[in-house]
N, C-alpha and C positions, 0 to 999 in steps of 0.2 A: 308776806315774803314774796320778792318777785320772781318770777318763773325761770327768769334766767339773768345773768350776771353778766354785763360788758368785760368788767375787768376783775382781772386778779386780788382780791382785797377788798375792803370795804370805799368806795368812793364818799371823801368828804366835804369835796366841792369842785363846781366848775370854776376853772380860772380862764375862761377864755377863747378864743377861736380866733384863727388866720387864713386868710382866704385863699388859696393856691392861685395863681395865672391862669386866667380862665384858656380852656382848650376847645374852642369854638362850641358847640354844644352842651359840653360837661361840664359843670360847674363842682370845685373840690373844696371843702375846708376840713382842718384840723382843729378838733376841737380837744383843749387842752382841762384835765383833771387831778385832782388832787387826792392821792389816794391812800388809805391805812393799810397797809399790808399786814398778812396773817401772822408776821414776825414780830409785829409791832412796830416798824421801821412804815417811815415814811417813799411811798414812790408817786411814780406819774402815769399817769392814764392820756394814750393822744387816742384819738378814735375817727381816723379818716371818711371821711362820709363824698361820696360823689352820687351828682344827681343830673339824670338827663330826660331827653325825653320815653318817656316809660321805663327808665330804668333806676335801680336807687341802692347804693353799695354802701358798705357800713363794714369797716376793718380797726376792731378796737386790738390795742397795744397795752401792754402794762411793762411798766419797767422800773424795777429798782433805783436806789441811789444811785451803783457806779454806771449803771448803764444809762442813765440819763446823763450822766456828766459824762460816758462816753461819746454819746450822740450831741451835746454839746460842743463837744470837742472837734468834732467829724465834722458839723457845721460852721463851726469858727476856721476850722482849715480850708472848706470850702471859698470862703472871702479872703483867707491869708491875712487871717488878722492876728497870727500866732507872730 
């Protein structure tokens, strides 16, 4: 068993990772997961990772069904693609 747990649920896979705009020394990605929640319902796991010189951040997220497709939502409004 591992010592300690990124996300909410059980993680059943990585699907992925997208690199943020780099900001001159910090470099960001979002790494995207798939994950079984304790309800039995499926959610998602993003876990933003930023890495500079000497320093190295790690903000894992869990989020249910409607909150993913809320945040969906929120970034499709961002481009006005509604």
């Amino acid at each position: 068993m591992a010592l300690f747990k990124l996300f909410k649920g059980r993680e059943i896979g990585a699907l992925g990772q997208v690199d943020a705009l780099d900001k001159t020394l910090i470099k960001t990605k979002v790494n995207v997961h798939k994950l079984g929640l304790e309800d039995g319902s499926v959610g998602v796991g993003l876990n933003i990772v930023s890495k500079g010189f000497l320093s190295y951040s790690s903000l894992p997220i869990s989020l249910d069904e409607t909150q993913a497709k809320e945040l969906v939502n929120k970034i499709n409004e961002a481009f006005c693609l509604k």
